[in-house]
Backbone as CSV, one residue per row, in Angstrom:
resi,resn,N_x,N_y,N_z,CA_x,CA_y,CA_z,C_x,C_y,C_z
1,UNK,0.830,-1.205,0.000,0.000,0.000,0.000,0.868,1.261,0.000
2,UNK,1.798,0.911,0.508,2.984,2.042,0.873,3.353,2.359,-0.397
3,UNK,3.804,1.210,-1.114,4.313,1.670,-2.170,3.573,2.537,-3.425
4,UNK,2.283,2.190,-3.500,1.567,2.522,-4.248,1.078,4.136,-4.248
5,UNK,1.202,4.239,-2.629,0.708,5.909,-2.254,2.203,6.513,-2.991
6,UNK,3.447,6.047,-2.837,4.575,6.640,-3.213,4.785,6.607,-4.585
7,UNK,4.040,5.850,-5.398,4.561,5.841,-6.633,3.383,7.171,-7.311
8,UNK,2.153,7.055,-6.654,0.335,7.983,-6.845,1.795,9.063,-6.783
9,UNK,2.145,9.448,-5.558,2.932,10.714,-5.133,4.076,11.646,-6.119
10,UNK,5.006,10.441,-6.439,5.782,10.536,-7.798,5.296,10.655,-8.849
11,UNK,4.448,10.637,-9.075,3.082,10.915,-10.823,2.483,12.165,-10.715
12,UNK,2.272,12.409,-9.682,1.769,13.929,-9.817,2.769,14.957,-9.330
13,UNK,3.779,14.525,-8.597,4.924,15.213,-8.693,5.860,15.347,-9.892
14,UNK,5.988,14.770,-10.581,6.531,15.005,-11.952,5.563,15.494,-12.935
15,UNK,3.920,15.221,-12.891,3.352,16.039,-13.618,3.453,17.582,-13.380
16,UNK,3.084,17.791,-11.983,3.406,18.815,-11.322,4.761,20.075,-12.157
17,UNK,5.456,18.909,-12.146,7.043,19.693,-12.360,6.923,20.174,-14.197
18,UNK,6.036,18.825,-14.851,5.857,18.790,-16.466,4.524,20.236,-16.809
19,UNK,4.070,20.336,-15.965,3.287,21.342,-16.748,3.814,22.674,-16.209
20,UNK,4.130,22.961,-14.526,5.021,23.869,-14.648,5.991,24.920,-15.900
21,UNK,6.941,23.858,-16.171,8.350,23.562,-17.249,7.403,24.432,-18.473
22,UNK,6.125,23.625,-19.011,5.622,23.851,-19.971,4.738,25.330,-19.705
23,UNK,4.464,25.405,-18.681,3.398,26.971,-18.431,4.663,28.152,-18.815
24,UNK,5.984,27.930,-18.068,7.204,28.778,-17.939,7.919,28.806,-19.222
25,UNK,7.730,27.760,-20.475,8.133,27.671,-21.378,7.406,28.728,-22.535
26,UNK,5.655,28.400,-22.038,4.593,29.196,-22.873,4.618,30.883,-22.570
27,UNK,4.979,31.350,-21.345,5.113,32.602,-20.688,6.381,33.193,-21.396
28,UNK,7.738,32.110,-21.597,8.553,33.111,-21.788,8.948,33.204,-23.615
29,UNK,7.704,32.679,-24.102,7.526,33.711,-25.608,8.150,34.707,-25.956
30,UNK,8.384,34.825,-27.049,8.508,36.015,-27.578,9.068,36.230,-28.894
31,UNK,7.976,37.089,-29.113,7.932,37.250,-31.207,8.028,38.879,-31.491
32,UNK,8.643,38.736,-32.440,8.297,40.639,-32.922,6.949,40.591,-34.117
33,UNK,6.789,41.523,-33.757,6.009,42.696,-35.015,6.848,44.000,-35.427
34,UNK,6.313,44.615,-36.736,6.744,45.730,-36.959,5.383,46.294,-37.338
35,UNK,5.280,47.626,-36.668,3.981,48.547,-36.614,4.993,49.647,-38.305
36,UNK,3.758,50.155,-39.329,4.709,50.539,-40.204,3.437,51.742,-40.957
37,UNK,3.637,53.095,-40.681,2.875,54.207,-40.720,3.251,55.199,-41.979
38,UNK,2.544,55.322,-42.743,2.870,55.869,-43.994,2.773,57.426,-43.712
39,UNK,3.534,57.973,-43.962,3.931,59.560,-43.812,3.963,60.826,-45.088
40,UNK,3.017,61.937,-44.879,4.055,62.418,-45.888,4.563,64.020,-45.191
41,UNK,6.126,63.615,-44.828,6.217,64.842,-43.811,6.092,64.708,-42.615
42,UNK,5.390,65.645,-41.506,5.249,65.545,-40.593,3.168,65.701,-40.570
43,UNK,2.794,65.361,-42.083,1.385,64.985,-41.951,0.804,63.510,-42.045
44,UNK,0.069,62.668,-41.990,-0.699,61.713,-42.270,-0.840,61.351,-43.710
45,UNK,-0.393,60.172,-44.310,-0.720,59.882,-45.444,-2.622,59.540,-45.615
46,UNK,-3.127,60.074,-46.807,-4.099,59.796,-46.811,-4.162,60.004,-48.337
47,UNK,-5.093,58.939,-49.395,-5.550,58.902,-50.704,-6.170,59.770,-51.183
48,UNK,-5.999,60.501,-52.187,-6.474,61.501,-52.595,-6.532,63.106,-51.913
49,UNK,-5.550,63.300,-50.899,-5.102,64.452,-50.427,-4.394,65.017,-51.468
50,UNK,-4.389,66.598,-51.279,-3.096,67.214,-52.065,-2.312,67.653,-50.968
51,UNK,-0.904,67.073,-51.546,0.182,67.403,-50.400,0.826,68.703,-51.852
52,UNK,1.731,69.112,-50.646,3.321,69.508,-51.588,4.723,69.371,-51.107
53,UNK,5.188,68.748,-52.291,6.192,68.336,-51.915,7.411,68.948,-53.136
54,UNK,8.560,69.104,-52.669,9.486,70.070,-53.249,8.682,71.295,-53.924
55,UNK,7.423,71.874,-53.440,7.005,72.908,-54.151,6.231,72.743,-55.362
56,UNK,5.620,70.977,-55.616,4.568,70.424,-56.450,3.679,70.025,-55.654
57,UNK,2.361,70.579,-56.194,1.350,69.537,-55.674,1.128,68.136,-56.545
58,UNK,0.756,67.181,-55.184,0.624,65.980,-55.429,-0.717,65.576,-55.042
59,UNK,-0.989,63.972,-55.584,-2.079,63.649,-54.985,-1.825,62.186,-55.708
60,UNK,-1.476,60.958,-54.281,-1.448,59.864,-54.130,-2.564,58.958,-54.446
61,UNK,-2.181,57.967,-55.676,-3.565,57.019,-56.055,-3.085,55.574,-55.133
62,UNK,-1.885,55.527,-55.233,-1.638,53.632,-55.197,0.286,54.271,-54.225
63,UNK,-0.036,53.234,-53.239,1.252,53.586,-52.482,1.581,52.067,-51.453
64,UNK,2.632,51.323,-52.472,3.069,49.988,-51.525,4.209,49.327,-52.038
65,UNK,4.869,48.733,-51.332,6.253,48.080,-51.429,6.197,46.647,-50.795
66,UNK,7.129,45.667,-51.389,7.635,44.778,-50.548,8.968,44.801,-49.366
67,UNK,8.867,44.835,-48.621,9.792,44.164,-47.296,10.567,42.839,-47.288
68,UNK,11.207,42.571,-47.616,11.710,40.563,-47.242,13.371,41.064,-46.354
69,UNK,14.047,39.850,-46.013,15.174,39.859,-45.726,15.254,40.340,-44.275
70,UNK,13.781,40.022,-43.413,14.234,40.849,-42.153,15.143,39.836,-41.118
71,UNK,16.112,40.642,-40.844,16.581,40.102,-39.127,17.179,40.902,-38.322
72,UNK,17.219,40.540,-36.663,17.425,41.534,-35.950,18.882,40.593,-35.339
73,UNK,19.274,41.829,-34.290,20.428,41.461,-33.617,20.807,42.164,-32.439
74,UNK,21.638,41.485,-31.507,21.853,42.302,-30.263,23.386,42.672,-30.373
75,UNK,23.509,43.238,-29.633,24.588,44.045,-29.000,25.878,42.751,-29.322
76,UNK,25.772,41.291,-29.281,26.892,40.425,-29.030,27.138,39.604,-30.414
77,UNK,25.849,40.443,-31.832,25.869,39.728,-32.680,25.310,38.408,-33.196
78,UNK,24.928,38.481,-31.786,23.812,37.013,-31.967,22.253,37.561,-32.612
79,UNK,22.037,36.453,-33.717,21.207,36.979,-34.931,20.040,36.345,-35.008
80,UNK,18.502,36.886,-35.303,17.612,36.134,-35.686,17.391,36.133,-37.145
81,UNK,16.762,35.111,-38.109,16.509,35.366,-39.506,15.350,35.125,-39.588
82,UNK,14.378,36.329,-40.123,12.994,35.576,-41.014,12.988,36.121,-42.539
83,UNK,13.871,34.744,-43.019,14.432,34.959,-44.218,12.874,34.666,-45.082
84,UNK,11.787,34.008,-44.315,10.693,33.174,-45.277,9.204,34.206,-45.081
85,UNK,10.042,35.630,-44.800,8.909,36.346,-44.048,8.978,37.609,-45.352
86,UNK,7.927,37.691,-46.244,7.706,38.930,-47.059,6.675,39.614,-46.518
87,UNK,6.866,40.822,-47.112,5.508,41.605,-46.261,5.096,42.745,-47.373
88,UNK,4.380,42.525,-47.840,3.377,43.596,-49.158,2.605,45.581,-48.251
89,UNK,4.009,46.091,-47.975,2.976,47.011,-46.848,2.410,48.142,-47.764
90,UNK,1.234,48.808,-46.720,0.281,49.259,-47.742,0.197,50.558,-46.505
91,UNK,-0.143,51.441,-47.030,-0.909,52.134,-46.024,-1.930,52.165,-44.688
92,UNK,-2.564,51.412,-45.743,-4.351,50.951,-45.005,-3.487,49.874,-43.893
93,UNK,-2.507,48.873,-44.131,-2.192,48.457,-43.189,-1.256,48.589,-42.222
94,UNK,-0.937,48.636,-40.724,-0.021,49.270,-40.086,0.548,47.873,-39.233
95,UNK,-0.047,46.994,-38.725,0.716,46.209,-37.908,1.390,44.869,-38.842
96,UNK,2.425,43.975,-38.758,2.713,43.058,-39.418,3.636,42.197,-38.865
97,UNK,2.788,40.750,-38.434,3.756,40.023,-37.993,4.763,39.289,-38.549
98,UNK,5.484,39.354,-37.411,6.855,38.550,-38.261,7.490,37.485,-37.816
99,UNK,7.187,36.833,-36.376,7.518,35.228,-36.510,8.053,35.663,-34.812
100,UNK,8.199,34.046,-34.578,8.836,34.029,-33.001,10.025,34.488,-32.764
101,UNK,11.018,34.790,-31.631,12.120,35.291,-31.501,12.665,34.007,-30.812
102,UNK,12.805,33.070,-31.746,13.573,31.382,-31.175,15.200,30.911,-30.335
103,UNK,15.799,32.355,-30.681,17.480,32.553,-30.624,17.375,32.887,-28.915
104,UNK,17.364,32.497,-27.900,17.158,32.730,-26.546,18.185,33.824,-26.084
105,UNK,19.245,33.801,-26.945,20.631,34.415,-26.585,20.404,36.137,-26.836
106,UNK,19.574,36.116,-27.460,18.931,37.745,-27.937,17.875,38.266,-26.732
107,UNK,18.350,38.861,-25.909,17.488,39.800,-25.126,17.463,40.858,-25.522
108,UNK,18.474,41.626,-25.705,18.027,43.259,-25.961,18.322,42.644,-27.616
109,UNK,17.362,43.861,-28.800,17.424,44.289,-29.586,18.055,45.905,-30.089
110,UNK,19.324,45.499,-30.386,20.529,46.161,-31.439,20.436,47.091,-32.466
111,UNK,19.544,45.898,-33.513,19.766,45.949,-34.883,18.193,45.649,-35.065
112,UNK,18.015,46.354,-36.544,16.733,45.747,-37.232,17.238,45.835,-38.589
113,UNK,16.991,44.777,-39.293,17.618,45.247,-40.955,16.684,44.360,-41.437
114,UNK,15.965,45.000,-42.981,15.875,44.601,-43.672,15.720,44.775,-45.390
115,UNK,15.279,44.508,-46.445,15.257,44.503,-47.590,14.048,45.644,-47.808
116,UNK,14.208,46.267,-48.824,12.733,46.901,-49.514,13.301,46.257,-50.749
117,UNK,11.988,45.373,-51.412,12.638,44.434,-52.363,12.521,43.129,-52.122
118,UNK,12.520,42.200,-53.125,12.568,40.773,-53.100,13.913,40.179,-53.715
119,UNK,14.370,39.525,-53.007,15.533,38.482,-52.888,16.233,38.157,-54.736
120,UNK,17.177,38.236,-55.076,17.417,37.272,-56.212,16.348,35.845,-56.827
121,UNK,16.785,35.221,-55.480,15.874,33.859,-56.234,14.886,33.817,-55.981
122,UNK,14.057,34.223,-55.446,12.497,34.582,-55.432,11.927,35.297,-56.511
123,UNK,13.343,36.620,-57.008,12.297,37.311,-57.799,13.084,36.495,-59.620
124,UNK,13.665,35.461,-59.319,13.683,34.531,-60.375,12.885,33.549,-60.644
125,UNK,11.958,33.081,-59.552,10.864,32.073,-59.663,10.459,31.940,-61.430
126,UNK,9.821,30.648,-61.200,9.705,30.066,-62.304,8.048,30.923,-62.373
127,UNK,7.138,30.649,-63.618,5.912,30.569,-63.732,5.285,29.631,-62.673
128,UNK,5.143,28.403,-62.825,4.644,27.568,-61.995,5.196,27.425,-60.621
129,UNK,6.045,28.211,-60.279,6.287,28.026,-58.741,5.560,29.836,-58.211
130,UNK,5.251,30.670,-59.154,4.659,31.634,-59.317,3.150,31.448,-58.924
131,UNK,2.825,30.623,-59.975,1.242,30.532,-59.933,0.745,29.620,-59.136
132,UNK,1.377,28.905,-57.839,1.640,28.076,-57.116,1.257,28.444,-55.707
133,UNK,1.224,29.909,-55.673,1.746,30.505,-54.376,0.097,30.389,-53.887
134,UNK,-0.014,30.549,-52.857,-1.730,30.767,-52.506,-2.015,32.122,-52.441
135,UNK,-3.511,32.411,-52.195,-3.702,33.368,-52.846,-3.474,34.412,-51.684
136,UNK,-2.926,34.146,-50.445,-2.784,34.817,-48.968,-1.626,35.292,-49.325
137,UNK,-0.790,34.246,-49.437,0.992,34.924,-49.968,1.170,36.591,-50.321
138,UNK,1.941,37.144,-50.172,1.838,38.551,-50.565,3.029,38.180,-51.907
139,UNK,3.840,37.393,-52.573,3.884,37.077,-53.689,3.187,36.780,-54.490
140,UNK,1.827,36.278,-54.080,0.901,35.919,-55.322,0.523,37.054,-56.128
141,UNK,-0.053,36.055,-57.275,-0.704,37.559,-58.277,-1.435,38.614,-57.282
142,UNK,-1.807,39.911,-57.285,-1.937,40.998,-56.794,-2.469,41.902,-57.467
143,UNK,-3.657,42.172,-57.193,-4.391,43.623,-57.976,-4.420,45.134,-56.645
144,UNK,-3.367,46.262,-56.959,-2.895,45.828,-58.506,-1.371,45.037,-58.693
145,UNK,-1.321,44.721,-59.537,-0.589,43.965,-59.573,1.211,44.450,-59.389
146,UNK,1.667,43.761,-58.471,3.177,44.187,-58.268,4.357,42.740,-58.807
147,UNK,3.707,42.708,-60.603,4.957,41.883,-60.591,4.811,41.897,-62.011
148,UNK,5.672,42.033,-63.022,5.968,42.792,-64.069,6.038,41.405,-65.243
149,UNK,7.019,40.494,-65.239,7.297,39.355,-65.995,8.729,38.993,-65.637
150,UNK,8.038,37.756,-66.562,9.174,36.671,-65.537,10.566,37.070,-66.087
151,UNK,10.845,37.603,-66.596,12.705,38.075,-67.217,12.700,39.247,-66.435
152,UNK,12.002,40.335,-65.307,11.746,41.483,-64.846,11.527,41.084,-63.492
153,UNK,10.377,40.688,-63.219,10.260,40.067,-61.269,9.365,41.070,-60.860
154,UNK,9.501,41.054,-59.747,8.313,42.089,-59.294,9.166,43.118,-58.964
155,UNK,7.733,43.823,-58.696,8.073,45.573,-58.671,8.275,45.697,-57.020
156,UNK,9.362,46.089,-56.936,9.373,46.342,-55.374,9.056,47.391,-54.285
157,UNK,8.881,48.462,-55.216,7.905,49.952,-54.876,6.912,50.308,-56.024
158,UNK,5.340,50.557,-55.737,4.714,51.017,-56.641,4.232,52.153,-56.417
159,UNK,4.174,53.585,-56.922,3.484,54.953,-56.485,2.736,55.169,-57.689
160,UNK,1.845,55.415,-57.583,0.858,56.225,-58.458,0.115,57.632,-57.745
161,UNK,0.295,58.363,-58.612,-0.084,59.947,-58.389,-0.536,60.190,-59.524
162,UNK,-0.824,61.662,-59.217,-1.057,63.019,-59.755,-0.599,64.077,-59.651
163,UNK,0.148,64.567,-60.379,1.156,65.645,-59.826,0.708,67.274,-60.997
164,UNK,0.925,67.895,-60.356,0.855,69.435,-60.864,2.142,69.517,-62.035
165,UNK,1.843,69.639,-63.318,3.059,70.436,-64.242,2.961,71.305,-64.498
166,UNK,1.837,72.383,-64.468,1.751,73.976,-64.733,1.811,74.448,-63.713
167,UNK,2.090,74.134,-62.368,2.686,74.999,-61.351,1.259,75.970,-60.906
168,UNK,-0.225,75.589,-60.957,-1.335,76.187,-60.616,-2.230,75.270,-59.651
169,UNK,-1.234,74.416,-58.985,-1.542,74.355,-57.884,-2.853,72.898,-57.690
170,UNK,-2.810,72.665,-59.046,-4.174,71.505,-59.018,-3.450,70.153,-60.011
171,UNK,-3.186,68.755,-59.368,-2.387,67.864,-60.103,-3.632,67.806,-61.623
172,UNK,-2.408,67.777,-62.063,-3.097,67.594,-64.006,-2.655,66.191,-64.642
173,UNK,-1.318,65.683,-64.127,-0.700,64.417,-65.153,-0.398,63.342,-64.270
174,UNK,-1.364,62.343,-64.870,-0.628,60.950,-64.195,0.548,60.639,-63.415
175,UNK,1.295,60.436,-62.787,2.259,60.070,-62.355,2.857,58.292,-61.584
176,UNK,3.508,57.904,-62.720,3.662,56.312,-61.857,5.511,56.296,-61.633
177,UNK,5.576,55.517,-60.315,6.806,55.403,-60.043,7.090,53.919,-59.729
178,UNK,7.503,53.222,-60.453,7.983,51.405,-60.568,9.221,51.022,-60.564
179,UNK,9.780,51.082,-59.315,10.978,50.521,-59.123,11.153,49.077,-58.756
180,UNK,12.113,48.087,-59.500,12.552,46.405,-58.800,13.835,46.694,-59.978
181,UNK,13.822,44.683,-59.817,14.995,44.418,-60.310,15.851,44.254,-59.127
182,UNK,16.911,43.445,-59.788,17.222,42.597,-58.234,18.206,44.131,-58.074
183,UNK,19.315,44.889,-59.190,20.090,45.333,-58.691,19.528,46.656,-57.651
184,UNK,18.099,46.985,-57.645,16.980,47.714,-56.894,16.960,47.335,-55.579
185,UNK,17.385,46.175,-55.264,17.245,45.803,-53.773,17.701,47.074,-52.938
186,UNK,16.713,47.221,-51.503,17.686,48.648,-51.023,17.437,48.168,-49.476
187,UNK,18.787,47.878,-49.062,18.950,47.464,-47.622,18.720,48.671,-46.755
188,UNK,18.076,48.561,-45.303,17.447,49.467,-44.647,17.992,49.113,-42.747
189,UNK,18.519,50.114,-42.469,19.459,49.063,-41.071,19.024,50.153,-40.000
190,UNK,18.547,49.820,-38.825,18.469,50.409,-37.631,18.857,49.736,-36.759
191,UNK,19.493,51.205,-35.456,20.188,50.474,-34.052,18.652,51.042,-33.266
192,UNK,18.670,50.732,-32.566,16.915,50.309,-31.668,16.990,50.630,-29.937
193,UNK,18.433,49.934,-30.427,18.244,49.661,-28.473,16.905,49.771,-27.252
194,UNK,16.581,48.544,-27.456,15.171,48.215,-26.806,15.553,46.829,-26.519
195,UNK,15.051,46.207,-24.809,14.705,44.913,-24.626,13.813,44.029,-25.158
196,UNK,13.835,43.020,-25.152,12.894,42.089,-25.864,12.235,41.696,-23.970
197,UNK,11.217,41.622,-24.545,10.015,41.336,-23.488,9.387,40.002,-23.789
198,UNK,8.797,39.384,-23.049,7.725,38.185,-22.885,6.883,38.607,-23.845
199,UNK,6.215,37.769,-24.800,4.671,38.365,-25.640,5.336,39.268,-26.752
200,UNK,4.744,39.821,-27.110,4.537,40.401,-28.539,5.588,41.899,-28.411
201,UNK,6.918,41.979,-29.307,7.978,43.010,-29.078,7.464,43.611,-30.671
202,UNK,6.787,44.750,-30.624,6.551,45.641,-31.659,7.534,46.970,-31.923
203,UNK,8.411,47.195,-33.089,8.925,48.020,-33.727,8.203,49.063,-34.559
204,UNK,8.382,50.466,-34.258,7.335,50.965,-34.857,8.113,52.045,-35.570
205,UNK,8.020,52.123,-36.777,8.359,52.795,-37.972,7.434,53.381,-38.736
206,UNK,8.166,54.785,-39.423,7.437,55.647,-40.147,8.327,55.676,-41.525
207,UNK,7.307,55.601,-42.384,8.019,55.769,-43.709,7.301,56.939,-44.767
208,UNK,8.494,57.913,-44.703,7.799,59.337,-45.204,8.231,59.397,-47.006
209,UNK,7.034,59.575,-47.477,6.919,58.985,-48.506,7.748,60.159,-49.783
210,UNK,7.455,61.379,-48.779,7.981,62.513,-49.252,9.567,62.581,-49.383
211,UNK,10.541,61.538,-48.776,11.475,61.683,-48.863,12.262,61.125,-50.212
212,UNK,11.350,60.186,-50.481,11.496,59.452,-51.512,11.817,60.940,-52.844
213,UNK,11.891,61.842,-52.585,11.388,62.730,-54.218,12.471,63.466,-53.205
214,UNK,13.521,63.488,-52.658,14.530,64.169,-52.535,15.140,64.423,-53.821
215,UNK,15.894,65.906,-53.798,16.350,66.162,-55.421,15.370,65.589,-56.961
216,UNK,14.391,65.443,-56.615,13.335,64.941,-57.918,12.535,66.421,-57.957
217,UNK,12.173,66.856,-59.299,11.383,67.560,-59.800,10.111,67.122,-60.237
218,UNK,9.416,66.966,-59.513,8.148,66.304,-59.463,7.512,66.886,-60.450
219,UNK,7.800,68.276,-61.244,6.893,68.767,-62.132,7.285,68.321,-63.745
220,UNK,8.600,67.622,-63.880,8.963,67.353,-64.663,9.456,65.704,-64.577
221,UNK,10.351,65.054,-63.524,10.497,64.172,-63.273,9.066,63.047,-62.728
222,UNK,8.053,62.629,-63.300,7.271,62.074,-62.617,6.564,60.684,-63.425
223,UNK,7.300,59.726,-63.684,7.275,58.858,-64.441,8.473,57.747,-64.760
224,UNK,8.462,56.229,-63.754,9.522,55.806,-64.063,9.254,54.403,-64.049
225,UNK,9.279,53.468,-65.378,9.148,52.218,-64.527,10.648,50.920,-64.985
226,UNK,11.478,52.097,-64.272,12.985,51.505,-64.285,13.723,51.850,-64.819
227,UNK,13.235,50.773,-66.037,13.881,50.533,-67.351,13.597,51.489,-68.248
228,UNK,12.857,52.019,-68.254,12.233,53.370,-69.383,13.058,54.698,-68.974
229,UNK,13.576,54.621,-67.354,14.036,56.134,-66.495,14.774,55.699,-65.836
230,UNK,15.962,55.239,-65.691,16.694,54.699,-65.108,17.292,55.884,-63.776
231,UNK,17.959,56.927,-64.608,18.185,57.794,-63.649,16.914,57.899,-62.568
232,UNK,15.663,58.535,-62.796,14.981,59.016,-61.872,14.388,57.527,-61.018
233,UNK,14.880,56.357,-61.515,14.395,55.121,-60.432,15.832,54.752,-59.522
234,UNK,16.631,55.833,-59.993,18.135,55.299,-58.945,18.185,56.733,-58.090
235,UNK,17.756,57.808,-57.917,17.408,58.938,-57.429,16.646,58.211,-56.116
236,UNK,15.233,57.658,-56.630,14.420,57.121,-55.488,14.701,55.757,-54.868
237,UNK,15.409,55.018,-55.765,16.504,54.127,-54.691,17.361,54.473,-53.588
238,UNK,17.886,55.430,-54.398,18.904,56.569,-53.391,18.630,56.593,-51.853
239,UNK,16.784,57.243,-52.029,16.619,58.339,-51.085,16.010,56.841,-50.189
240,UNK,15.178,55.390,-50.407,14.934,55.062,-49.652,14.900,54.567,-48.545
241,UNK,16.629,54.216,-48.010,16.818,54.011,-46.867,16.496,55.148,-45.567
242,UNK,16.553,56.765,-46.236,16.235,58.034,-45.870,14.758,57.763,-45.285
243,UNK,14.110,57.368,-45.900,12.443,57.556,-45.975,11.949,56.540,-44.269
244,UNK,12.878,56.017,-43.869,12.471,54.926,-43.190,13.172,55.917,-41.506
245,UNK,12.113,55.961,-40.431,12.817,56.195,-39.073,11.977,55.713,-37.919
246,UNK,12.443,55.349,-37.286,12.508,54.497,-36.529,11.437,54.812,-35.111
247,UNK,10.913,54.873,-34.383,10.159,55.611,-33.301,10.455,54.648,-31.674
């Protein structure tokens, strides 16, 4: 009988200890997000506003990019990767998750880096590993659509406007801005210095859209989709690591 109360005793003492382990395992989580706020200036992006910018009025139809290549890092170099993590950001959307923080050795956050742009071999995909993707993927086909053909890849910034060319103050001419191509990739690096916490570690960034048209003449320069304007799509390559700060 003795033995039996001692062995009852040892079973729920090791369960005891097993769900513990597992409650302390579930508590000490922890994943990032990046919160990501479209700017123009020190105003609110909003569709169909007229802003001005270098002294043109504008007025925003279509405003979104891809993200890939994110990882962070601490102070000792110890690194996380969410190499399998793209992110299609848009205005309308501001929060975006990005995966667990699995590397235990990372408490404080360092570093944040990542891509505006898609990868070499991603944006080499075949057709059928293309048309493959589901329809959640932010690689899949996309209206509107951010991906050009398969010898081209996708577009890794898309702007559409309206911009003023007679200088009277009311946009008159179309304006599209289509930058990719792998040599387009534009790496984007912040130091942060912030702890990583239990639960959900959110990064919150502003990306001012206005910076993008540094040195651009919006009344004349307003039309690029790469390959047609090479200069004015390496101008706004230029400026986009600029466009990105950190909060």
């Amino acid at each position: 009988m003795k033995n039996i109360i001692y062995k009852i005793t040892l079973s729920v003492f090791a369960l005891s200890i097993l769900f513990t382990t597992s409650s302390c395992n579930k508590d000490n989580t922890r994943s990032l997000n990046l919160d990501i706020t479209y700017k123009v200036n020190t105003l609110t992006f909003a569709y169909d506003e007229v802003y001005t910018i270098n002294g043109v009025a504008i007025k925003f139809t279509l405003a979104q990019m891809y993200i890939s290549g994110l990882h962070i890092e601490d102070d000792d170099m110890n690194e996380e990767h969410f190499e399998s993590k793209y992110l299609l950001v848009k205005p309308g959307t501001h929060t975006y998750e990005i995966g667990a923080i699995t590397n235990k050795k990372i408490n404080h956050l360092h570093h944040l880096k990542f891509n505006v742009g898609i990868d070499s071999v991603t944006n080499g995909q075949t057709v059928d590993a293309f048309n493959a993707r589901e329809a959640t993927d932010p690689l899949s086909v996309q209206n509107p659509a951010m991906h050009w053909s398969w010898s081209s890849g996708y577009i890794f910034l898309k702007i559409n406007a309206m911009v003023d060319t007679d200088a009277d103050g009311t946009p008159d001419a179309v304006a599209e801005f289509h930058v990719g191509m792998n040599s387009f990739l534009q790496a984007v690096e912040f130091i942060t210095h912030r702890d990583l916490e239990k639960g959900v570690n959110t990064v919150s960034l502003n990306f001012n859209i206005a910076k993008l048209f540094d040195g651009v003449n919006l009344a004349t320069e307003y039309s690029t989709h790469t390959m047609d304007d090479m200069p004015l799509a390496n101008k706004i390559k230029a400026n986009l690591a600029a466009a990105f700060t950190v909060n």
